[in-house]
N, C-alpha and C positions, 0 to 999 in steps of 0.2 A: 403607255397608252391611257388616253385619258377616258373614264367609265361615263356612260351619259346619267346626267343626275336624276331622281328620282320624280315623274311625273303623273300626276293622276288625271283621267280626261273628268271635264267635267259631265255628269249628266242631270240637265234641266228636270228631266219628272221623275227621278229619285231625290233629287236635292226638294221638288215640291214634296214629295211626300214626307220627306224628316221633317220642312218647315211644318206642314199641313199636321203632322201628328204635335209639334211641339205646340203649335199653335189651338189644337184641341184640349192637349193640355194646359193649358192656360185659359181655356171658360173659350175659347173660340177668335179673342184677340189681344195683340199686345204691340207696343211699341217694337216698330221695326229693329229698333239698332240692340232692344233686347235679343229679340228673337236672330239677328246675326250674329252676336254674342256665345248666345246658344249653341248654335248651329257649327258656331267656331270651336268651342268644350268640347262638342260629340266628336267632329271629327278629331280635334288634337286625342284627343280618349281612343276610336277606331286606330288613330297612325300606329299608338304605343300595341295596345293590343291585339290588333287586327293585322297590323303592316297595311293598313287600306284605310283612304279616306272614305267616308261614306257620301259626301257631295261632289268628289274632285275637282272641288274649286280651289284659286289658288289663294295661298295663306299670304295675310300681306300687315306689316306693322302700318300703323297709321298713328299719328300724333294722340288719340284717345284711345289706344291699344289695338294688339290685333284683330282682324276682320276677315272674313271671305269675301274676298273683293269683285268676284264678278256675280253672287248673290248682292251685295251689296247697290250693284252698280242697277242690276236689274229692279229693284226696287225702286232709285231713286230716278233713272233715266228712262228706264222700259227696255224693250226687247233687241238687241243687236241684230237678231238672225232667226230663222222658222225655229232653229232647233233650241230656242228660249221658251216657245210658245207654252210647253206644259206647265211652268214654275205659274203663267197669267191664267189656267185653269186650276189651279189651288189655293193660289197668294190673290188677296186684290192688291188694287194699287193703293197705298198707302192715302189716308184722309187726316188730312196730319203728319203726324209719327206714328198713326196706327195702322197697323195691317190684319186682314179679318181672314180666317180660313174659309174658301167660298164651298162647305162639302165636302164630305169623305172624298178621297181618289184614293183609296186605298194604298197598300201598302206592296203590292206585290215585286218592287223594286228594291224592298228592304230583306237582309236577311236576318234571322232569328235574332243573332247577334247584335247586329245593324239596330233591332228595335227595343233589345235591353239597353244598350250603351244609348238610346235617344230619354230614358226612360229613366235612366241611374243619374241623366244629368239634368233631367226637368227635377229629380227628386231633392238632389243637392241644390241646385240653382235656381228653378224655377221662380221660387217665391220673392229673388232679387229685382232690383229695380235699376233702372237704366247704369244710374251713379254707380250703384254697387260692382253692378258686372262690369263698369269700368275699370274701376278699381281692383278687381279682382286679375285681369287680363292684363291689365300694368304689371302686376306681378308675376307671370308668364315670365321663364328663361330667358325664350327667342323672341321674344319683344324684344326692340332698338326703337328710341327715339328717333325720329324719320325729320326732325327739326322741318317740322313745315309739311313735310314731301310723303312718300310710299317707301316703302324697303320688302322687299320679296324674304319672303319664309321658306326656307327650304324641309319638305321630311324629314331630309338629314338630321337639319339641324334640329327640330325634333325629339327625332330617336335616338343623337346624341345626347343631347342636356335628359333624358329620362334614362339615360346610363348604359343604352345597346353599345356595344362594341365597335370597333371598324370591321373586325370581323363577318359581325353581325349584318351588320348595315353593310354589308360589300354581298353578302346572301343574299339579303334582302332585294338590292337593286337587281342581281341575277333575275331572281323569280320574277320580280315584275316585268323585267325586261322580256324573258319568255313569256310571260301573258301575254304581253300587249303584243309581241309579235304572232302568236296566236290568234288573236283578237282578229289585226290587221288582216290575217289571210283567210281568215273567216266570214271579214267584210265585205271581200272583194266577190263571195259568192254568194251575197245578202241577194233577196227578191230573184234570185236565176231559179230557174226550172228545170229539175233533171228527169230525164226517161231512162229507167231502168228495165234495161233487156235480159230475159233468161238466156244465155246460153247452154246451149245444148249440146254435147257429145256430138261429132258428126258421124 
């Protein structure tokens, strides 16, 4: 039986919030493809140590290293769907290569965690410049030359080249697959209304 592979949903105003914080950190603005860059670090950082993306977007080789490709896409296209809209109330649109934090929106989609690892990698990284984090991401494992093209990143492969087990990663997929089904049946009773009756002894 085959396991279904390991997937994170993305969510647009947690992902603005990591951008919005790294982008604070950096005086307010910085070249876009730094700041996906970034954003790529935290999360490959969250997968090893957390088993969790923190943006859940998907990882994707590209011909100048890997990237978060539907951050990525959002920046240089705009919005696909309503459910993009928060990323355009933190991120502007890029005027150049630059993109400016528009504003606190707080953090309340990050956890504790979530905001050291955004924090330990502006501290290592931050101070790099387009080239470097290039350079740096080239050197990444699960990078594959994409000759030209995209190639999909999987967790897995991930949590394998940083030395988890099958074992490990066969765990791992369980519990998220129990979230997310969790998740799923929790959505289904998003915005409903319930009346709760005493009952009484008759």
């Amino acid at each position: 039986m085959n396991e279904r592979p390991i997937r994170f949903r993305f969510n647009a105003k947690k992902a603005a919030q990591a951008a919005n914080k790294l982008l604070q950190l950096s005086g307010g603005q910085r070249n876009y493809m730094e700041l996906v860059k970034l954003l790529y670090l935290a999360d490959r950082k969250a997968i090893v140590r957390l088993q969790r993306q923190i943006t859940g977007d998907q990882l994707m080789s590209l011909p100048y290293g890997p990237v978060l490709s539907r951050i990525l896409n959002l920046i240089r296209f705009g919005p696909n769907s309503p459910e993009d809209a928060p990323w355009f109330d933190a991120v502007s649109a890029p005027v150049g290569y630059a993109v400016k934090s528009l504003g606190d929106c707080g953090d309340d989609e990050l956890s504790s965690a979530e905001c050291r690892i955004l924090q330990e990698v502006f501290d290592e990284h931050g101070g790099k410049n387009w080239k470097e984090l290039s350079e740096l991401t080239h050197e990444l494992p699960e990078w594959t030359d994409p000759d030209g093209g995209t190639i999909p990143i999987s967790p897995e492969q991930v949590l394998k080249l940083e030395g988890k087990s099958p074992e490990e990663i066969a765990c791992i997929r369980r519990e998220l697959s129990s979230f997310d089904q969790l998740d799923r049946e929790l959505s289904r009773y998003e915005g409903q209304e319930f009346v709760v009756r005493d009952q009484l002894p008759a």
